[in-house]
Residue frames relative to the residue before (quaternion, step in Angstrom):
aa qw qx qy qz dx dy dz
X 1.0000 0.0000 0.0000 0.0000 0.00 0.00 0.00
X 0.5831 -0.6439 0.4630 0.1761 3.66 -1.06 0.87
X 0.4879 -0.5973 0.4867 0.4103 3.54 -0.83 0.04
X 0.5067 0.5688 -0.4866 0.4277 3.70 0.90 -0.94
X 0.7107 0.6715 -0.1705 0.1220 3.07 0.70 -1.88
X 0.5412 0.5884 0.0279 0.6001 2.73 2.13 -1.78
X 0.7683 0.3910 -0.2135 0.4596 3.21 0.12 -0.43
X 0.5106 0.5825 -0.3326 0.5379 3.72 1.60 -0.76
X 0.6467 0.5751 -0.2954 0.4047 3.54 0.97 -1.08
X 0.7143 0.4246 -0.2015 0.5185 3.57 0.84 -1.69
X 0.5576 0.4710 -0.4717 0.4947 4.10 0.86 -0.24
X 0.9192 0.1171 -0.2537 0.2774 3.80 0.49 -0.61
X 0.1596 0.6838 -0.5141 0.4926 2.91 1.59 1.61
X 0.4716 0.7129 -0.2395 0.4603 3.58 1.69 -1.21
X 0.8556 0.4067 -0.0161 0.3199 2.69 0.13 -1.96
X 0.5302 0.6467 -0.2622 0.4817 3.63 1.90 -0.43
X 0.7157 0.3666 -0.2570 0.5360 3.22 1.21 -1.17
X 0.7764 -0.3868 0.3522 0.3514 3.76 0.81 0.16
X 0.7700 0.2964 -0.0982 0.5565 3.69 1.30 -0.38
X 0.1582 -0.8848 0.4361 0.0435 3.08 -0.17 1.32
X 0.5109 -0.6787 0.3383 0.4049 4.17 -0.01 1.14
X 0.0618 -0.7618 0.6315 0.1303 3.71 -1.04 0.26
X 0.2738 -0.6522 0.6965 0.1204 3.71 -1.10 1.19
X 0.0328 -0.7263 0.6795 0.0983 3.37 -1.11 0.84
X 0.3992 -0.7210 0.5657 0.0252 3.47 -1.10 0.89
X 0.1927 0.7630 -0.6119 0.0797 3.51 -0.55 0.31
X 0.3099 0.7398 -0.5298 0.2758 3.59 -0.44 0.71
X 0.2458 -0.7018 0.5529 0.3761 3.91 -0.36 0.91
X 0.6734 0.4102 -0.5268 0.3173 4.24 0.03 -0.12
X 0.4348 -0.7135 0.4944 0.2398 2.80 -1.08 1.20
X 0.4109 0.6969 -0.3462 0.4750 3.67 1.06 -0.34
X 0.6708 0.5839 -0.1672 0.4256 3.34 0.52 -1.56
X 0.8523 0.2490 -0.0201 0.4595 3.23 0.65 -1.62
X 0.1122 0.7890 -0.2687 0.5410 3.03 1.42 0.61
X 0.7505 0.4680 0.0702 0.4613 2.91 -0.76 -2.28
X 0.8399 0.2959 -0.2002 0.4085 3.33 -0.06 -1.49
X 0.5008 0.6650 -0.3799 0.4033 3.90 1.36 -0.97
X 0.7184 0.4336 -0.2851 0.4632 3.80 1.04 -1.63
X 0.7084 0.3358 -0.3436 0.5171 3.73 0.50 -0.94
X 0.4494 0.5928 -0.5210 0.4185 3.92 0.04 0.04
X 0.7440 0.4842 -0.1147 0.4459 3.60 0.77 -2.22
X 0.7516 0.4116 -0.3356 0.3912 3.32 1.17 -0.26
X 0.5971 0.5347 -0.3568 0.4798 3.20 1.54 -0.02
X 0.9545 -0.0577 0.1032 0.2737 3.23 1.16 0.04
X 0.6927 0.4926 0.2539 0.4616 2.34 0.36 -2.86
X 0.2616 -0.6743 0.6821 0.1079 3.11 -1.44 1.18
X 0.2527 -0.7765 0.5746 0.0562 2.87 -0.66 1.73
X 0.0564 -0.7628 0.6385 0.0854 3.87 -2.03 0.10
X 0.1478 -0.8798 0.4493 -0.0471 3.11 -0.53 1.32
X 0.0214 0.7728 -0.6340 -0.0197 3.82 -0.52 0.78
X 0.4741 -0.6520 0.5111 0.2980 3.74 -1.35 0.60
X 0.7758 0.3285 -0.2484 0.4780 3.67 1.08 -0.18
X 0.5151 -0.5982 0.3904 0.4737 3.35 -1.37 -0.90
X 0.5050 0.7231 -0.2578 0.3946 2.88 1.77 -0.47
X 0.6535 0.6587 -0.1275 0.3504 3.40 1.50 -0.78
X 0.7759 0.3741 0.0026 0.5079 2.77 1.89 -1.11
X 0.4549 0.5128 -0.2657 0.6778 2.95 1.86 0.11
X 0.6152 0.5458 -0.3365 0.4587 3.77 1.18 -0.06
X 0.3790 0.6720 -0.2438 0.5876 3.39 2.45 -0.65
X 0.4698 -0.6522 0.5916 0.0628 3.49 -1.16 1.16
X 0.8032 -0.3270 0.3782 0.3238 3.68 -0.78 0.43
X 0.0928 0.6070 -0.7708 -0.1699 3.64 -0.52 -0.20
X 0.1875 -0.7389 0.6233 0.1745 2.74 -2.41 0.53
X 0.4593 0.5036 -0.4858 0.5472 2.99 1.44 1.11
X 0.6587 -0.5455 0.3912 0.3399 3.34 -1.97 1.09
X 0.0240 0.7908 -0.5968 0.1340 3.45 -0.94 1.22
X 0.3365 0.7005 -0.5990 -0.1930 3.12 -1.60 -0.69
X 0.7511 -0.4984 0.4081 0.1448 3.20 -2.28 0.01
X 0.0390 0.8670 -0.4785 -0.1332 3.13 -0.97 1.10
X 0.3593 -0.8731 0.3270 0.0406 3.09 0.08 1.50
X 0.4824 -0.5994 0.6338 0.0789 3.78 -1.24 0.90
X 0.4303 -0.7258 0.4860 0.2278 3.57 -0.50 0.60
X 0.6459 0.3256 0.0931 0.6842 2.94 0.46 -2.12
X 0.2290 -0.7761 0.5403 -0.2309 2.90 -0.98 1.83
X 0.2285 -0.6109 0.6702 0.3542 3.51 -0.66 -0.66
X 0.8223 -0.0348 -0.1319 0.5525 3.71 -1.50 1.01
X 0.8284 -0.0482 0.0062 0.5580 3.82 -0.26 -1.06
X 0.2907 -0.7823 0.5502 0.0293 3.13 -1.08 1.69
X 0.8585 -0.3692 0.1450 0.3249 3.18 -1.37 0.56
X 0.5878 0.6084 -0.1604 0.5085 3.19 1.25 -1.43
X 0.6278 0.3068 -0.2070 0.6848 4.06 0.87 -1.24
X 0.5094 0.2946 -0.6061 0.5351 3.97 0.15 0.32
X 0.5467 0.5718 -0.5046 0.3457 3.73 -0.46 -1.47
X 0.8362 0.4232 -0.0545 0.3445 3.59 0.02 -1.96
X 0.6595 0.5052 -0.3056 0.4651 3.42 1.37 -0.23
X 0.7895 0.1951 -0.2625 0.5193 3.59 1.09 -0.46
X 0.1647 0.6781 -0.7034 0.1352 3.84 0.99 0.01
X 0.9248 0.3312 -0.1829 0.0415 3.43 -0.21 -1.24
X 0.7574 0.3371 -0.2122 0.5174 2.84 2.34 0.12
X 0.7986 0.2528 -0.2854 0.4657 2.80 1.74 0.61
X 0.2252 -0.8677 0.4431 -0.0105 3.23 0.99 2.18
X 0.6834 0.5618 -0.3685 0.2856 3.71 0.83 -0.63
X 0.8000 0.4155 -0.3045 0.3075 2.82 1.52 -0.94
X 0.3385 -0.6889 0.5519 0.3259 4.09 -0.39 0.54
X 0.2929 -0.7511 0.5909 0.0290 2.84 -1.41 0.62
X 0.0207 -0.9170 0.3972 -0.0297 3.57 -0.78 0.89
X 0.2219 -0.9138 0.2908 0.1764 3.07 0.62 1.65
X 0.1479 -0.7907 0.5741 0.1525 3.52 -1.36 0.35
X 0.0594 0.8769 -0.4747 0.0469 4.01 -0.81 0.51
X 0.2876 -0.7150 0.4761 0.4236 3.73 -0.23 0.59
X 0.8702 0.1674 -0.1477 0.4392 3.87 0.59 0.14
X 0.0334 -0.8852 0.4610 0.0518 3.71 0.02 0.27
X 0.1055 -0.7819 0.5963 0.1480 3.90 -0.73 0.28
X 0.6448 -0.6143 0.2460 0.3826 3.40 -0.88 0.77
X 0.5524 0.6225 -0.4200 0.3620 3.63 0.96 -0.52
X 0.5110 0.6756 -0.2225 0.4826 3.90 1.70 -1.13
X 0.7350 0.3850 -0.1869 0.5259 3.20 0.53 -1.40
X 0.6421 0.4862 -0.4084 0.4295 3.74 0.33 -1.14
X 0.6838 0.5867 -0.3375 0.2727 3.38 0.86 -1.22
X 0.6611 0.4185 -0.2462 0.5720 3.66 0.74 -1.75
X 0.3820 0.5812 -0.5347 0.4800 4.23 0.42 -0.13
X 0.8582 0.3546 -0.2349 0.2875 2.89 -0.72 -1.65
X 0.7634 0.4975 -0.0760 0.4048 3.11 1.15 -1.26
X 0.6464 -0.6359 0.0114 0.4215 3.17 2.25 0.62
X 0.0589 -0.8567 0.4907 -0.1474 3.39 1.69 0.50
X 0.3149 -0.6108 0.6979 0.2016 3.50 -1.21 0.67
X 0.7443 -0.2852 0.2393 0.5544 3.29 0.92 -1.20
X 0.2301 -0.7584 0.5895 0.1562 3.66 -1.27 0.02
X 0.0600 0.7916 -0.6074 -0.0282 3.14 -0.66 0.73
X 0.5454 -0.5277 0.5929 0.2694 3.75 -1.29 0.64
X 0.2506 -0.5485 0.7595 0.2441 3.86 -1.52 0.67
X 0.6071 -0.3392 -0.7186 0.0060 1.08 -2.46 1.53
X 0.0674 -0.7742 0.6184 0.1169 3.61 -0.49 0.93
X 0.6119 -0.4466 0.5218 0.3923 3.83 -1.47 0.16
X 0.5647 -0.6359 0.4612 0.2530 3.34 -1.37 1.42
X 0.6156 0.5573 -0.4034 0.3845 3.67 0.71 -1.39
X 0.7040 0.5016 -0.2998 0.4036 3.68 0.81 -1.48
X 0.6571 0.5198 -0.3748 0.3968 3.77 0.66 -0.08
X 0.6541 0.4182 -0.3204 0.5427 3.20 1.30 -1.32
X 0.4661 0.7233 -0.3639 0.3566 3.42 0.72 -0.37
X 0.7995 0.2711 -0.0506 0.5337 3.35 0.83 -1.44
X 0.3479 0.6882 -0.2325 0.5926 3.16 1.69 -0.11
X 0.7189 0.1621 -0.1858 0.6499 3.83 0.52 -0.94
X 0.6517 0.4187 -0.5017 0.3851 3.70 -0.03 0.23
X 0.6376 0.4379 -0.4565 0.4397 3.30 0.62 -1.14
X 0.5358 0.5925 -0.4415 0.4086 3.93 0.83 -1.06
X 0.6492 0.5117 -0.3034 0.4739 4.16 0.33 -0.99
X 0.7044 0.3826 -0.3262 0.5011 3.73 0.86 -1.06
X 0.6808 0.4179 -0.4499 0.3994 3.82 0.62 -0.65
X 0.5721 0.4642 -0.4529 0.5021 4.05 0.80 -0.63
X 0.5278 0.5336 -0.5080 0.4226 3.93 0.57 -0.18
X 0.8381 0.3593 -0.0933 0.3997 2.93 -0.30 -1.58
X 0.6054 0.4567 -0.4612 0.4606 3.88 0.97 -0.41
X 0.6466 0.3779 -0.4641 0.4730 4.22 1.18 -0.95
X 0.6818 0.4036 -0.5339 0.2952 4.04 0.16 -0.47
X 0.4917 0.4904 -0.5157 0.5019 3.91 1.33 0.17
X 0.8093 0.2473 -0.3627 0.3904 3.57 -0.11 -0.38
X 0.3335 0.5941 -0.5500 0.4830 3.99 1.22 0.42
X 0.7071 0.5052 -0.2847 0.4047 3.41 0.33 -1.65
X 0.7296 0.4066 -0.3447 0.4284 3.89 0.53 -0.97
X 0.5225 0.6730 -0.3247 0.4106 3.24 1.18 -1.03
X 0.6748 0.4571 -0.1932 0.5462 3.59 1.08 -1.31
X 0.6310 0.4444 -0.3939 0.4993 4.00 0.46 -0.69
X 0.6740 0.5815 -0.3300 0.3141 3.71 0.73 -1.22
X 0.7356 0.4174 -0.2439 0.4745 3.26 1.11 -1.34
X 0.2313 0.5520 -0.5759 0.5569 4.33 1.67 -0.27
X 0.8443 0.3962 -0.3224 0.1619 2.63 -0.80 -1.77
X 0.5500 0.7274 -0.2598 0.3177 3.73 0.94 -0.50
X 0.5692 0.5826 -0.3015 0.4957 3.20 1.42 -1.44
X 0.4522 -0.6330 0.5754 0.2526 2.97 -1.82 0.58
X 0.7871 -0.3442 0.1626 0.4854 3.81 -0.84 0.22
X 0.5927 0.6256 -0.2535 0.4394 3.13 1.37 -2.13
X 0.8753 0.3908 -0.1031 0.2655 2.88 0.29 -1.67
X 0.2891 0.6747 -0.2799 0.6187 3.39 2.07 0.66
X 0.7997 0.1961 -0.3362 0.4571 3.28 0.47 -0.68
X 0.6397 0.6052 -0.3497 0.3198 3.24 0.88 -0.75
X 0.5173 0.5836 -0.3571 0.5141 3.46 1.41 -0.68
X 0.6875 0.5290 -0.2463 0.4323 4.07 0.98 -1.00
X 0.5906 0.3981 -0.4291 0.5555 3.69 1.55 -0.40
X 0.6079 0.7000 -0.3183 0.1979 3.42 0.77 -1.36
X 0.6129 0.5835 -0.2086 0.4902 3.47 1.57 -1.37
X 0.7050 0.5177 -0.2031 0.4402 3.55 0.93 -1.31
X 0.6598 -0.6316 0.2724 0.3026 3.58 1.52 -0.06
X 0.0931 0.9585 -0.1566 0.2194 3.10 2.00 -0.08
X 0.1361 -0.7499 0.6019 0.2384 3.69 0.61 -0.06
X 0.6638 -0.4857 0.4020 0.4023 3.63 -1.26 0.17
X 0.7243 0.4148 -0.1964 0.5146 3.56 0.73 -1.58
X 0.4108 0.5645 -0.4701 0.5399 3.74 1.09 -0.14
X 0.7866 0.4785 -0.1822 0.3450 3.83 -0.10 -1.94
X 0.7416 0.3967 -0.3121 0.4419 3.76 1.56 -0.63
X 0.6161 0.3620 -0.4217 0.5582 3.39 1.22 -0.20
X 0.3519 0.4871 -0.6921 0.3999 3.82 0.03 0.55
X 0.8247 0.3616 -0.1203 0.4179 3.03 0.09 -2.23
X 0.5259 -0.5737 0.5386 0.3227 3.69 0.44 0.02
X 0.5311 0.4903 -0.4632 0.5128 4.32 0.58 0.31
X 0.6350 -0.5474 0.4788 0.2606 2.71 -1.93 0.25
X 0.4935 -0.5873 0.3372 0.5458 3.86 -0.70 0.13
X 0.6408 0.4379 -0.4516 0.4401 3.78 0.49 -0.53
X 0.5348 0.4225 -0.6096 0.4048 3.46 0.56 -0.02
X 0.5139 0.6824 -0.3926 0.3408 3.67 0.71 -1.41
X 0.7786 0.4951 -0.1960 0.3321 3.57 0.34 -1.42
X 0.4799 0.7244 -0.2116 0.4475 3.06 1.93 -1.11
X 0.7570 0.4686 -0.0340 0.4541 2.97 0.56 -1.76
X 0.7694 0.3442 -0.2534 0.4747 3.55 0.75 -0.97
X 0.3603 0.6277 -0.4558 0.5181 3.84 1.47 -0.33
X 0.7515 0.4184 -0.2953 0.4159 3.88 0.15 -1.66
X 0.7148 0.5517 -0.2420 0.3551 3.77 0.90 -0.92
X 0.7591 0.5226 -0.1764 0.3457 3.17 1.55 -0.51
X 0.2708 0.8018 -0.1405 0.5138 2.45 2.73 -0.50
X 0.8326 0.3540 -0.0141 0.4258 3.35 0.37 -2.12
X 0.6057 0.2981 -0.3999 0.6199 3.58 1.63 -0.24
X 0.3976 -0.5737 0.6870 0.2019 3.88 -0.17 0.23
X 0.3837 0.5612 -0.6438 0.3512 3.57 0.75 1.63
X 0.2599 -0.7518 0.5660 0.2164 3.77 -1.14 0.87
X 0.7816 0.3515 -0.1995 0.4751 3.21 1.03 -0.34
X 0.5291 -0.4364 0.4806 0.5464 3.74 -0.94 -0.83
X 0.5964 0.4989 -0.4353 0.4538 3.91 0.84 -1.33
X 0.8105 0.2900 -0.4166 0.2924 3.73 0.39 -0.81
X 0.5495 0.4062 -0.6440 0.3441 3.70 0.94 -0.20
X 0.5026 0.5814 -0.5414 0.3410 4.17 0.52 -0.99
X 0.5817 0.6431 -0.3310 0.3721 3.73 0.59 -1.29
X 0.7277 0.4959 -0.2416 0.4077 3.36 0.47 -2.01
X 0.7203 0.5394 -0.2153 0.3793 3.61 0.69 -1.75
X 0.5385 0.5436 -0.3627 0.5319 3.89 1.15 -0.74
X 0.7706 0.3871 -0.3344 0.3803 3.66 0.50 -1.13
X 0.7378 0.3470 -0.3406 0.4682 3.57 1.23 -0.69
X 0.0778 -0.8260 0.5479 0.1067 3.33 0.94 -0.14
X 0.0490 -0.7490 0.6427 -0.1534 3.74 -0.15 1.76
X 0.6802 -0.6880 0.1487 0.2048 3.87 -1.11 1.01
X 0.6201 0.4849 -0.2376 0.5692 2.56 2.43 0.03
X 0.6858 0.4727 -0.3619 0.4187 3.19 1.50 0.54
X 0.4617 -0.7345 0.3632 0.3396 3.66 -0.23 1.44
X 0.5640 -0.5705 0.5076 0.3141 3.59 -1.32 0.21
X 0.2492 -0.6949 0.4951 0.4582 3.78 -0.28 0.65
């Protein structure tokens, strides 16, 4: 099986769960981007293309699992000042540089700075779509552990004060009758309360509320 082939498959695996991959394209030849718009479309993927960086940085967020194939050598902001402008607000999306010539200082640079990959023009189609479907797998990663993570603040956020603290002895190992003379309650109240909290975090166990409370780490829960 091809990579086009492969990669058609994992876009409407995408597209099953509701999220359909996006290739972005940047590249000022219009040739270039072109070329890359038709073999992208056949692998799948809904592709977007802009001639600048400015253009595509004018592009809103996606919130579907994507990424970027990027042109070095730019016009005004190059590849390298794109790279550095969204690192920080758009972690999902990988990025995968492209260049008809590269020197090692280039390459070392967009690496470090998180490169899916680089390849050199004229590069082999299979290798792009290739890197193309991975980077696509890393952005559906990293977009579900963002919506785990809200999912997890949303359902914190739920608790009622009471039931806030009791969740903060509970983690620390607390027996019940320990957790009511902190809080000044009886222990059936305790149970009451910690029954409703365990409910609202969707924790079956203790390991997973201990689990949950490490990951959100609030100021009244200690660090293990």
């Amino acid at each position: 099986m091809n990579s086009a082939s492969t990669l058609n498959q994992e876009s409407q695996a995408s597209c099953m769960r509701g999220a359909v991959p996006i290739v972005f394209v940047v590249d000022d030849d219009v040739l270039v981007r072109e070329w890359l718009e038709l073999l992208i479309q056949s692998a799948g993927c809904q592709v977007e293309t802009f001639a600048s960086a400015e253009e595509f940085l004018a592009r809103p967020r996606a919130l579907s699992p994507s990424c970027l194939v990027l042109d070095v050598k730019l016009p005004h902001l190059n590849g390298l000042d794109l790279q550095e402008r969204i690192a920080a607000d758009r972690v999902d999306m990988p990025i995968i540089f492209v260049t008809e010539d590269a020197d090692i200082p280039t390459i070392v640079r967009a690496m470090k700075a998180g490169a899916a990959e680089f390849l050199t023009k004229p590069f082999d189609a299979d290798v792009l779509l290739n890197a193309i479907r991975e980077a696509v797998e890393r952005s559906e990663c990293v977009l579900r552990q963002e919506a785990n993570m809200r999912s997890l603040r949303n359902r914190y956020a739920s608790l009622t004060a009471r039931e806030r603290e009791v969740m903060d002895l509970v983690v620390t190992g607390e027996l019940n009758k320990r957790v009511g003379g902190e809080l000044g309650i009886s222990e059936i109240t305790v149970k009451a309360h910690r029954g409703k909290m365990m409910r609202k975090m969707q924790a079956g166990s203790l390991i997973d509320l201990v689990n949950m409370a490490a990951i959100l780490c609030p100021p009244s829960v200690p660090n293990a």
